[in-house]
N, C-alpha and C positions, 0 to 999 in steps of 0.2 A: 445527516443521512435521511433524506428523503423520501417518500412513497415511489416518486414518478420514475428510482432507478430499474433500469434494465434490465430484466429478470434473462439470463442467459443457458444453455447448458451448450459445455465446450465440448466438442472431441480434443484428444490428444492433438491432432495435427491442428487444430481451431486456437486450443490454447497456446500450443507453442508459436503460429503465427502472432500474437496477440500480445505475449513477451516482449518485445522486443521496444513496441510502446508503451508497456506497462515501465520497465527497468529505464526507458529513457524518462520518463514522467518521475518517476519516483525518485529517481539518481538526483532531476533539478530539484526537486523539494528537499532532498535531503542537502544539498549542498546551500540552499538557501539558508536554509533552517540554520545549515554552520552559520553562516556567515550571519545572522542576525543572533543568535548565540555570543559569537566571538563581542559582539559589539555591547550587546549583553553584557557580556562579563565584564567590559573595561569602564561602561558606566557606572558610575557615582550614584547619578540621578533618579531617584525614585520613580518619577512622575518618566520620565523618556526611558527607563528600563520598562515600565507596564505598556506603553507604547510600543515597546518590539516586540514583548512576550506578545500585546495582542496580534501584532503583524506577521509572529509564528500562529499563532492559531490560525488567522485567515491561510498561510500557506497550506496548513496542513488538511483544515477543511475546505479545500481548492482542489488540494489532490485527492482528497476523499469524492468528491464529487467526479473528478475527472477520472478514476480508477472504474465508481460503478455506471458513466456512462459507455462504459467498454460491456458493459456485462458481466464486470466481475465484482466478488464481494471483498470487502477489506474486511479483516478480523484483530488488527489490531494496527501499531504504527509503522509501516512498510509492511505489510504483511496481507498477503495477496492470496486469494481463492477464486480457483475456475471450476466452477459446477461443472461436474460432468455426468448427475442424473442418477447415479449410486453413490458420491462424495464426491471431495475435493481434488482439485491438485491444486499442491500447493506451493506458491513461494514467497519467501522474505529475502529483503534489500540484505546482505550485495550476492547472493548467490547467484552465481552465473548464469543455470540452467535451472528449467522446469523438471525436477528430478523429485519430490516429492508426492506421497497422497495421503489422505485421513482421509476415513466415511464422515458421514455425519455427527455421527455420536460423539468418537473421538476427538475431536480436534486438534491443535498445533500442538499437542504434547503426545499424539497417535499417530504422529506421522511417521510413515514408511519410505525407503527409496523405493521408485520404481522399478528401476534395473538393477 
């Protein structure tokens, strides 16, 4: 996580535009992530098991990088925040809709639906 990410603050209509890349980005990492997992688990090999683990961290800090050049903050693993200048909205992988918010103070355990 970077300095030079992109400090953003969403409107409602800004961040639901914005969903749509976020959940396709996320969706590939998460299914990478299986399938380097799945391979994971059927090795034996110590030394090529640490070789995947570390080819999940690059996925994951790939999408971490690619999340905050959207403008948005990640706050934990799939787990997406659109500033919108009083708090968040907020969403985690696989929720279909941008239907959450927390302020600042709160966070992912303050979250509220919106409607």
């Amino acid at each position: 996580m970077s300095d030079s990410k992109t400090k953003r603050i969403f409107t409602y209509d800004e961040a639901l535009e914005t969903l749509p890349e976020v959940q396709k980005v996320t969706t590939g990492a998460v299914q990478e992530i299986s399938v380097l997992a799945a391979q994971i688990f059927a090795l034996r090999d110590e030394d090529q098991k640490k070789r995947y683990e570390k080819r999940q961290a690059v996925v994951v800090n790939n999408w971490v990088q690619t999340i905050e050049q959207m403008g948005c903050e990640v706050k934990g693993l799939w787990l997406v925040d659109f500033d919108n200048g009083e708090g968040y909205y907020c969403w985690q992988y696989p929720e279909p809709n941008l239907e959450y918010f927390h302020g600042y103070t709160e966070g992912f355990a303050g979250r509220s639906k919106l409607f």
